[in-house]
N, C-alpha and C positions, 0 to 999 in steps of 0.2 A: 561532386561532393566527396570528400574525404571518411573515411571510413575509419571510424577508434572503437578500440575494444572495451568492452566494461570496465575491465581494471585504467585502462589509464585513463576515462572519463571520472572513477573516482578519484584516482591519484591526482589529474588537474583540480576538481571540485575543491579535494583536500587542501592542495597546497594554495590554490585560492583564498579557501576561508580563513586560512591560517594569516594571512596578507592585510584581509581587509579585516581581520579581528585585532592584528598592530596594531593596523593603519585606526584605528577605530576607537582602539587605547590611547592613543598620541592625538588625535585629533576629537573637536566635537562633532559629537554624532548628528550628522543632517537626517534628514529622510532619505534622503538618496542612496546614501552609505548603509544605515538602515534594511532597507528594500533589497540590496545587493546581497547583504549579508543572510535574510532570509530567503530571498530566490535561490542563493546557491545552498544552502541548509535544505529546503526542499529538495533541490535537486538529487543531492547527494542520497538525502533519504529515500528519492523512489528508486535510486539504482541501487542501494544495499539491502532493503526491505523484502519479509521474503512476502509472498501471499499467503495469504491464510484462509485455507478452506475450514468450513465450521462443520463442526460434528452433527455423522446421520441424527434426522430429527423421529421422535417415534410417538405417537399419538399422545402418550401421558404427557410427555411434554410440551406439546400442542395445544393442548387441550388449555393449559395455562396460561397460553396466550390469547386463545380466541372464546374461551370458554369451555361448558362441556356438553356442547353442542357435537357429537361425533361425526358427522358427516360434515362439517367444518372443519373440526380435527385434523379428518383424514383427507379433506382437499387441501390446508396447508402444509399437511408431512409430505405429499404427494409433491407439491407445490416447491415447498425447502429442500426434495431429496433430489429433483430433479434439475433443481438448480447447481446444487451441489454437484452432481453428477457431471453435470456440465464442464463445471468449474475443474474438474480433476480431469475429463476428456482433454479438455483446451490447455492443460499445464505444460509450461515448459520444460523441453529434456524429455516429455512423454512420447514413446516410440508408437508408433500406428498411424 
């Protein structure tokens, strides 16, 4: 298997879509064309995309979504923070 770096899987992506959005101007649009055009539009989007961790959750907040039941509260902040946590452990570029 051949190995490409981020950048030039976008820079193909790019000049791709640029081709079949011509090609797409000048011609009628099938499904096929269609489908092409969005597969690589995704694509593109999951390699420029950054993630997005959500902000620490803290019980007041909680509480809005499950009620104000507190010990429900504080098993979803518990629940959201640890997720979170995770989600920032496992980030790429993070050294450890």
């Amino acid at each position: 298997m051949t190995d490409f770096s981020k950048e030039q899987l976008i820079a193909y992506l790019q000049d791709e879509l640029t081709l079949l959005r011509e090609v797409s101007a000048k011609l009628p649009r099938t499904n096929a064309l269609k489908m092409d055009i969005v597969i690589h539009e995704v694509a593109l989007a999951a390699l420029t995309s950054a993630p997005v961790v959500p902000d620490e959750m803290t019980e007041q907040v909680a509480r809005m979504a499950v009620g104000f039941n507190r010990y429900l509260a504080a098993g979803y902040t518990d629940g959201w923070n640890a997720c979170r946590a995770a989600m920032i452990a496992t980030a790429p570029g993070k050294e450890g």
